[in-house]
Every structure is written in C-alpha cells, then in structure tokens.
C-alpha positions as semicolon CSV with decimal commas, in nm:
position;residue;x (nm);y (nm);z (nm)
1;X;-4,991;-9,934;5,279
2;X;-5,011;-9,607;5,488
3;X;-4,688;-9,511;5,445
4;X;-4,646;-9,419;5,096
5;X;-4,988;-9,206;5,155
6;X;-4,812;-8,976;5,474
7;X;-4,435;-9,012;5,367
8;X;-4,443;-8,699;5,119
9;X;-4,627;-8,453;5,337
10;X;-4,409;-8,545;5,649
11;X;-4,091;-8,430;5,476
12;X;-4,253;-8,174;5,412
13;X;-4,289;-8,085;5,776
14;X;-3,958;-8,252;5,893
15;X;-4,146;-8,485;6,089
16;X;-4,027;-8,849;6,130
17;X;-4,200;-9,164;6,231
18;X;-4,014;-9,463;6,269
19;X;-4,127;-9,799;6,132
20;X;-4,287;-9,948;6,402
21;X;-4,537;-9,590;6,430
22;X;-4,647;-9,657;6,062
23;X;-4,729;-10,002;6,171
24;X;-4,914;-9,841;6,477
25;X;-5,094;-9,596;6,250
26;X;-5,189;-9,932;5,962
27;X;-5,325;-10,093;6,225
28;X;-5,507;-9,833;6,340
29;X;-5,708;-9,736;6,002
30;X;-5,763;-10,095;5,940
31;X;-5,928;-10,141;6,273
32;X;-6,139;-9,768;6,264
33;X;-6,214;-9,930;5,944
34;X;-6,327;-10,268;6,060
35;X;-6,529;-10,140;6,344
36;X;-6,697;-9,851;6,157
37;X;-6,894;-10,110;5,990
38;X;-7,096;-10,180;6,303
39;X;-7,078;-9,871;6,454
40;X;-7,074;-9,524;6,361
41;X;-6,687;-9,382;6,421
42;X;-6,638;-9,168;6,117
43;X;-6,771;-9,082;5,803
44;X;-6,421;-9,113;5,643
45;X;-6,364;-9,471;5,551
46;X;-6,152;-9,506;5,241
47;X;-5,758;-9,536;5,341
48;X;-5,632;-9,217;5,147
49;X;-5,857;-9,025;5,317
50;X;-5,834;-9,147;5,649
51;X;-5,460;-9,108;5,602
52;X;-5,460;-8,697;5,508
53;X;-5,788;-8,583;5,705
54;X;-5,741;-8,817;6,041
55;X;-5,360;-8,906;6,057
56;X;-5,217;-8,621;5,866
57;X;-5,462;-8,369;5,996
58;X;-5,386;-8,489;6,380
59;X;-4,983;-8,502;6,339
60;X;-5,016;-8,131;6,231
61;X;-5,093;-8,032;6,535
62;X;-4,763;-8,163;6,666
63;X;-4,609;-7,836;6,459
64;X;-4,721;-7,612;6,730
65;X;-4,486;-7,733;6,946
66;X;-4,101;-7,701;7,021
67;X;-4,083;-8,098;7,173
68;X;-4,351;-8,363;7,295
69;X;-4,596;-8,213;7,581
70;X;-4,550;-8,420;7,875
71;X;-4,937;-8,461;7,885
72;X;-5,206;-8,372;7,689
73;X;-5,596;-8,429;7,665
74;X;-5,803;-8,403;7,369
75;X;-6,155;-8,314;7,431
76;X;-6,436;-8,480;7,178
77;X;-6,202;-8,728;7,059
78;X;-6,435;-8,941;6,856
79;X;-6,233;-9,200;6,702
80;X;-5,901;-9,057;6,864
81;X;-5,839;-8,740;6,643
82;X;-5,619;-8,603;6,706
83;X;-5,534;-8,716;7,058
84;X;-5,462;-9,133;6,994
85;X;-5,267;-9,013;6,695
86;X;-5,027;-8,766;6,843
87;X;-4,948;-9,064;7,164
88;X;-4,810;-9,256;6,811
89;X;-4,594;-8,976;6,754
90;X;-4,493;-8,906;7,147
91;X;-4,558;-9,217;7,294
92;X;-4,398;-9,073;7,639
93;X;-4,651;-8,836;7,663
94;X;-4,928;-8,911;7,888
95;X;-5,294;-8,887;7,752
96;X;-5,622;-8,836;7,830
97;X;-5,883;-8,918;7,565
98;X;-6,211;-8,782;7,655
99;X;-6,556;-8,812;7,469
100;X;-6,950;-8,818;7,581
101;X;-7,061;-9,137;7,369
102;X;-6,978;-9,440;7,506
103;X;-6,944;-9,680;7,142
104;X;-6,661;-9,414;7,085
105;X;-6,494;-9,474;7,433
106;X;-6,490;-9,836;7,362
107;X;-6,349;-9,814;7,062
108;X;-6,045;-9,620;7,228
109;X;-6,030;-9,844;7,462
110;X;-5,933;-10,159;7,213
111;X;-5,682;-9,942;7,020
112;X;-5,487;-9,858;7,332
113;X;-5,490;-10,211;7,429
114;X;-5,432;-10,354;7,042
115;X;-5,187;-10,116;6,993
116;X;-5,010;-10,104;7,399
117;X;-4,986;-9,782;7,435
118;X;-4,896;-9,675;7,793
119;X;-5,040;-9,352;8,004
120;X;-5,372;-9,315;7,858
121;X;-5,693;-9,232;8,011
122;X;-6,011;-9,281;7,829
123;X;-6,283;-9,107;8,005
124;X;-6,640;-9,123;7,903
125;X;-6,812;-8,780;8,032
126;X;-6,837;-8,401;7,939
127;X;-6,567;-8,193;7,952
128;X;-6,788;-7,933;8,132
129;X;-6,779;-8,201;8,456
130;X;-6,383;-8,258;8,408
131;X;-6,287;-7,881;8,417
132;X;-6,476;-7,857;8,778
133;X;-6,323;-8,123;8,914
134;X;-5,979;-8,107;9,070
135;X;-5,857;-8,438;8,952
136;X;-5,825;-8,248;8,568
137;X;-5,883;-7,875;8,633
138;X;-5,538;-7,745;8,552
139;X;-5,347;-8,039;8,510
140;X;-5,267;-8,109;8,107
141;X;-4,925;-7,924;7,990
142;X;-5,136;-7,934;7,624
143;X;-5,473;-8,023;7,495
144;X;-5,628;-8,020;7,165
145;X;-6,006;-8,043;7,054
146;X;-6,096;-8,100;6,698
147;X;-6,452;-8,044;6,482
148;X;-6,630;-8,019;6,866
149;X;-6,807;-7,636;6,912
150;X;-6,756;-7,271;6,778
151;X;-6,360;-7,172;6,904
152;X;-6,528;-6,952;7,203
153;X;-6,737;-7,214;7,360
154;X;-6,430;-7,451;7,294
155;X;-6,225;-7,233;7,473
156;X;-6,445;-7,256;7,821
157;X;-6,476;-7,672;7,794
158;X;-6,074;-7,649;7,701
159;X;-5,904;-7,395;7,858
160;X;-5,992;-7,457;8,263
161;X;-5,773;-7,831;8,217
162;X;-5,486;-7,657;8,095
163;X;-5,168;-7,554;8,355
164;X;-5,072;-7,207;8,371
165;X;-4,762;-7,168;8,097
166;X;-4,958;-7,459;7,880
167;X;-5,089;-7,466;7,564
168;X;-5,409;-7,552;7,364
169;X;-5,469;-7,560;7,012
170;X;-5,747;-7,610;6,801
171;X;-5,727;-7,732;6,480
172;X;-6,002;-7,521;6,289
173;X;-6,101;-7,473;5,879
174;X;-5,968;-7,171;5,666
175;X;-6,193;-6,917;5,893
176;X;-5,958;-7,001;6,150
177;X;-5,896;-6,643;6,252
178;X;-6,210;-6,522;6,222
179;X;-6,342;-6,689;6,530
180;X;-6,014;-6,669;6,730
181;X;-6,088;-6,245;6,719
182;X;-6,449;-6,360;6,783
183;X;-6,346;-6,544;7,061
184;X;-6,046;-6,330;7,182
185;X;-6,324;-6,197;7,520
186;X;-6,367;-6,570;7,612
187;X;-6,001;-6,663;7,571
188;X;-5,922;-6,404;7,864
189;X;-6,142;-6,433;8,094
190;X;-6,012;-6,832;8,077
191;X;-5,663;-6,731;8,119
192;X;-5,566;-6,753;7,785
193;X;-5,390;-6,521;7,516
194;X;-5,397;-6,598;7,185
195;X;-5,042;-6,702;7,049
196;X;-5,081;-6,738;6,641
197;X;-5,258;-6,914;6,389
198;X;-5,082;-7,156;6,155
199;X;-5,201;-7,231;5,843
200;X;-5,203;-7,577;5,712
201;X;-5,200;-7,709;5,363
202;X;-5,327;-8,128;5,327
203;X;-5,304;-8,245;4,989
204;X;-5,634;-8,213;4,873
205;X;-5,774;-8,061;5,172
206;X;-5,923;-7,719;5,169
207;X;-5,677;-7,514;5,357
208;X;-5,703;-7,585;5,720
209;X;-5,555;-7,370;6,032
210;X;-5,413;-7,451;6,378
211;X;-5,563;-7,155;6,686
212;X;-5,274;-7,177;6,939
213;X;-5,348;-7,053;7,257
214;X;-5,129;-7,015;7,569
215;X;-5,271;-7,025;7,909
216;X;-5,085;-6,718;8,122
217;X;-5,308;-6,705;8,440
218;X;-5,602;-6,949;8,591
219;X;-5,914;-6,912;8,444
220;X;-6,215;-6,765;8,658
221;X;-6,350;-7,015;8,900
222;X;-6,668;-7,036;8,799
223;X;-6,557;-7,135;8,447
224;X;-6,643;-7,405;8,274
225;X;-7,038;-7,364;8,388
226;X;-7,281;-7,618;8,389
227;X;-7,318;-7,919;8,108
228;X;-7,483;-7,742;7,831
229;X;-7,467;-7,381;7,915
230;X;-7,118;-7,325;7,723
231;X;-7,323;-7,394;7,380
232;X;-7,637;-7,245;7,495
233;X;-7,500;-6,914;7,617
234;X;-7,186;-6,872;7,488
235;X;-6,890;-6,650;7,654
C-alpha cells in the first residue's frame, strides 16, 4: 500500500489526495517497478523509497505554489519526476513531459494511457531545440526540472519556455542556495529573478531544497544556444 507510506508527510504539508490519486500513484510504482526490470528507469526500486524520493519528493514541489499552474513542463523527466506526478495532484493542468531517451518516453507514454490522464505531451528531444522553437518558447505558466544539470545551465534549457509572470522551480539537494547565488548572472539575463528557496525535510532524506524562480521579462533571444553548448560553456 502507498498510502500509509505518503499519508503522514502530507499532513504535514496540508496537502490532500483523494482516493482515486493514491490508486493513480499504486499503480504507478507498481508499473515503474515492473518495467524497470527490462529497462533502466530508476535506480530506486523498493516501494518506500520510491514513495518519499519520487512521489513525495515530486508533490513538494506543488508547495511553491498558491493553486494548480494551468500548464507546466518538466524538462529531463526520466520516469515522470516530478512532472507525471504533480498531473496526479492537478489533473486540470496541462503537461508537457519532455526527455532525450526514447525507452523513457515510452514508458510515459503507457502511464498516461494506463492511468488516462488528459493534456499531456510527451516529447522525445532536447530542451535546447524546444526553447527555439515557437511552438514552446514562452508558453508553460510553470516548469520544473529535477537531478538534470548544475542550476545555471538549468536555468538557460528552463527558463526560455516559461511566460513572462511564470514560474520555475528546481528541486535541488541541501546546497540549494549555493548555486542559485552561483547562478543568479544566468537567471537574469533569462528573464528571471530569483524568488526564495524552500527547504524540504523527507523522512529519511538528507535535507532537500526547492530554487523558485519567477520569470519578469523575456529572456535574450539568442538564449537557449545550441544542443550541448549550455553544459559545455555555461552562462
């Protein structure tokens, strides 16, 4: 049972799932679970953990804001984290799920279908290409990118798909504000200003921290550059 292993922690936060979203949620570690036998989705595989450093590690991010984003992408989604999770919790919210391996894409692709989730899009590309093109560039009300680059080179493959007065945030370890001031140059010149940093505490879990960004102008037009040169050259 998930429920027992997320109940406690989502008092906590004063966050409530109904019945039917734990069912979602079973579902969905039984099948990351199934299909990580074949093919490699995660190196989490036992049910408490995937429960505190997937599901309860994802639904934090839905603290850093005041209601449900009416979209939202999620950049290096692997398995879904935290992107599929969070459409559990605001399943009006329209999502993009976007990752570069296709095994991962697929995988997506049968939970949104298993569990019939409307309004996703599961896109199988960089996120370099995406903020270039006008189809995404500016689009997303909220994104969030977990465990994918170093918080300034996130911020150029991030940043250039969110609207001006959205936000993005970042879900990062305890050194959390150490790269947002190490990434406070990038963050501008991408439109952003950093908003706060919100510690959170998992049950077990060294302490982990949420970077919240706001996006208060467009970010430069040349920005992101090409595949690649984020991570090689960084802003």
């Amino acid at each position: 049972m998930i429920r027992p292993l997320l109940e406690p922690t989502l008092r906590g936060w004063d966050m409530h799932l109904s019945p039917p979203q734990f069912d979602q949620l079973a579902i969905y570690a039984a099948e990351l679970q199934r299909w990580n036998e074949r093919v490699n989705l995660t190196a989490i595989t036992d049910l408490p953990a995937i429960a505190t450093r997937h599901f309860l590690d994802s639904l934090a991010c839905a603290r850093c804001w005041s209601s449900a984003p009416s979209s939202l992408f999620d950049i290096g989604t692997g398995a879904g984290f935290p992107g599929l999770v969070l459409k559990i919790l605001w399943p009006s919210t329209k999502l993009l799920l976007v990752d570069s391996v296709g095994k991962k894409t697929a995988f997506l692709a049968h939970m949104v279908s298993l569990l019939n989730l409307p309004e996703v899009e599961i896109v199988t590309a960089r996120a370099e290409a995406l903020g270039q093109s006008q189809s995404y560039r500016e689009q997303y009300v909220g994104g969030v990118a977990r465990a994918v680059a170093a918080l300034n080179v996130l911020s150029e493959l991030c940043l250039p798909l969110v609207k001006v007065g959205g936000r993005f945030v970042a879900p990062k370890g305890a050194d959390g504000a150490v790269e947002a001031a190490e990434a406070r140059r990038a963050i501008g010149q991408l439109g952003g200003k950093l908003q706060g940093i919100m510690s959170v505490d998992l049950p077990g879990v060294d302490r982990r921290t949420l970077v919240i960004i706001d996006k208060l102008k467009p970010a430069l037009s040349y920005l992101p550059r090409a595949v690649g040169v984020p991570d090689k050259r960084p802003l």
